[in-house]
C-alpha positions, 0 to 999 in steps of 0.5 A: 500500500505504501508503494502505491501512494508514494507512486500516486504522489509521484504521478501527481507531483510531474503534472505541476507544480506544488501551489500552497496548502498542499495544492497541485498546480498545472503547467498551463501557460498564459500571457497578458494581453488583449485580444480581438476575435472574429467569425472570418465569414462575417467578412465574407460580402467585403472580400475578406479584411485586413484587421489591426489592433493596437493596444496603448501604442503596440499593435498587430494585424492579421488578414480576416481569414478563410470564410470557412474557417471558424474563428480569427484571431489577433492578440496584442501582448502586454508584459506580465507585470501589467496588473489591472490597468485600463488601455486604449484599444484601436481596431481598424478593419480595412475591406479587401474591395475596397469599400468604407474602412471602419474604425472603432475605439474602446477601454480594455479593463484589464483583468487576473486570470489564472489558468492553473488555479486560484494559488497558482503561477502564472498570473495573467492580465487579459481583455478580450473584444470581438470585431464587427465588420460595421459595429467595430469593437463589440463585448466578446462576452457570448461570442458563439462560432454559430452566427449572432444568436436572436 
């Protein structure tokens, strides 16, 4: 019996790392930043887009992507360190047929996440936005890979 448990501890102790109070931690990893996501078939009439984010001054741009592909991404990475500060974010979509290019500000309210576990490394700051080909800047909060539910 004693084999057993020192082999479970074992086992548990190579899937993370200790955390407090005897708390097994895993090894997931994260970093601080602020992203914009998007349905590349939202952008399907303008023939695609050309998506920027920046994020107090740093930026990163990405192409909407494939109409068949689920979902699209750009992420502004911020440093570790940040804490739960209030940034600027700018999206500008630009249409591949040209067309109006829409732009669009917000506040990212920056906040802790955790991914390992309340007691755990690493400490994150995140915000997250979803790009609209007309509204711009919209809450990500419900975003479904579906289509705008009613």
């Amino acid at each position: 019996m004693g084999k057993v448990l020192l082999s479970l501890l074992v086992v548990a102790s190579l899937g993370g790392c200790s955390g407090q109070q005897g708390h097994v931690c895993t090894l997931i990893g994260m970093d601080s930043g602020v992203s914009v996501v998007w349905r590349p078939a939202d952008f399907k009439g303008s023939g695609g887009a050309t998506i920027r984010v920046c994020v107090d001054g740093s930026c990163e741009e990405r192409a909407s992507g494939d109409p068949s592909d689920p979902i699209g991404v750009a992420s502004v990475r911020l440093p570790d360190e940040i804490g739960g500060k209030t940034l600027p974010v700018e999206l500008t979509v630009t249409p591949v047929k040209g067309g109006g290019v829409v732009t669009d500000t917000a506040q990212a309210q920056l906040t802790e996440e955790r991914p390992n576990g309340p007691n755990c490394e690493p400490v994150a700051w995140v915000a997250s936005f979803r790009a609209d080909p007309v509204k711009g800047l919209v809450s990500a909060e419900g975003f479904s890979l579906q289509g705008d539910q009613p």
